[in-house]
N, C-alpha and C positions, 0 to 999 in steps of 0.2 A: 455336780453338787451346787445345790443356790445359796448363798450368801443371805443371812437374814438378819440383818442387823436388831439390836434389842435395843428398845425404848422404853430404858425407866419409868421417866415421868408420865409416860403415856398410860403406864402401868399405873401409876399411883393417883393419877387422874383417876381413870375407871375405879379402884376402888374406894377412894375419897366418895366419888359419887353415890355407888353402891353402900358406904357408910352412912351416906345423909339420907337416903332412902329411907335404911333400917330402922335409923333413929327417929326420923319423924315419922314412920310407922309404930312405933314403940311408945311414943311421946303421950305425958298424958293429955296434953292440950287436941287430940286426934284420937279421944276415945270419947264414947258419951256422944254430949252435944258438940259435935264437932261439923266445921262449914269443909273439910279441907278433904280434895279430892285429887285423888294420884298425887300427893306432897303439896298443890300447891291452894291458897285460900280461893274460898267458890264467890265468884260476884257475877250477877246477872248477863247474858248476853243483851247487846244492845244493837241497835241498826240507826244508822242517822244519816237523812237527807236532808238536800236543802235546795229550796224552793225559789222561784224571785222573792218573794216577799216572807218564807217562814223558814226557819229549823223543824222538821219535824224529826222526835226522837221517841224510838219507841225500844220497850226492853223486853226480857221473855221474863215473868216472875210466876210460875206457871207455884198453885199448892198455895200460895198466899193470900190473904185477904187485905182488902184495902184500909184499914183502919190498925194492920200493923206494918203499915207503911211511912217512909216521912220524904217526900219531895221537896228538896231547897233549890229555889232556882235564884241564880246571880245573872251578871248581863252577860257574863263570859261563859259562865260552867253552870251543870247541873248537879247536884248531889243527889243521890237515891238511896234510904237507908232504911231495914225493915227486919225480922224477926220471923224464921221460921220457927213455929213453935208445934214440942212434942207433943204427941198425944197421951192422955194419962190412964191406963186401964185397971179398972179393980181386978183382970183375973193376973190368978198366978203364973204365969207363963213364961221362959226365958225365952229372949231373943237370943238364936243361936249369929244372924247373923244380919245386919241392917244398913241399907247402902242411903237411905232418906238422909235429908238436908236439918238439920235441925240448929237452931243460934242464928244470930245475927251478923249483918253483912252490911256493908258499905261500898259505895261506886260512886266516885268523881269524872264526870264525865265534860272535858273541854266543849266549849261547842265555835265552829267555824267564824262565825257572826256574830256581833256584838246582839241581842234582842231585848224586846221590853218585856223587860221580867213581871210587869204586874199586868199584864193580857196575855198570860198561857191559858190555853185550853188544854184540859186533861179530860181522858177517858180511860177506863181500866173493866176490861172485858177479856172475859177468859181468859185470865194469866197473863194479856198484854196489855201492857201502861204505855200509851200513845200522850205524847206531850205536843202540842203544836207552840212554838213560839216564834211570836212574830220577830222580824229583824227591827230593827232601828231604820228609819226613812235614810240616814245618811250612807246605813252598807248596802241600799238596798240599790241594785245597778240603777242608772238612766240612760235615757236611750234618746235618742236629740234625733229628729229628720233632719236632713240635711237637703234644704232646698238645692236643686245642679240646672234651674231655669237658667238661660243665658240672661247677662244683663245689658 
């Protein structure tokens, strides 16, 4: 016979969990226009490299248009903030069941390098918003030869 020791709180963990689940399934801020996917809020995927000389940062906004978009860039951070918006139809039809993104979203995104924030180039092409920004000349490495002539 195996000894099985019982763990309360391990118990009451799992269904803590499983409460916050139901409730924020339940919720009415998760009905309607809601950004909120498996419990937690939706903000864009982003990819960001960095270059000798730039940051570049691009994100997936795949279903949006540019003009309900709003890009703030600082020297440090980028903010991306923008509005998926419902579509409105005259017929009568119920939606039995609708997984689309619909409301507004917000992303602060750190960036590694200090950069100059008023020479980013933006492009926004098929659902991806590519941001290049340049660094600041001072984070930007140097690189010194080192004369080894004998003297």
């Amino acid at each position: 016979m195996t000894l099985i020791r019982w763990q309360p709180w391990q118990e009451v963990d799992t269904l803590r969990h499983q409460l916050d689940q139901l409730f924020d399934e339940l919720s009415p801020v998760n009905r309607g226009n809601s950004l909120r996917t498996n419990g937690a809020n939706w903000a864009p995927a982003i990819e960001l490299k960095s270059t000798e000389t730039d940051v570049v940062l691009r994100a997936e906004l795949p279903g949006i248009e540019a003009k309900d978009l709003d890009v703030q860039v600082s020297r440090d951070t980028v903010s991306i903030s923008g509005e998926y918006k419902s579509e409105t139809k005259t017929e009568d039809h119920q939606v039995i069941r609708s997984e689309f993104r619909y409301g507004s979203f917000k992303r602060v995104i750190s960036l590694p390098n200090a950069v100059q924030n008023d020479q980013v180039q933006a492009e926004f092409k098929d659902g991806i918003l590519t941001l290049t920004l340049p660094k600041l000349e001072a984070d930007r490495p140097k690189v010194v030869k080192v004369n080894l002539e004998p003297a």
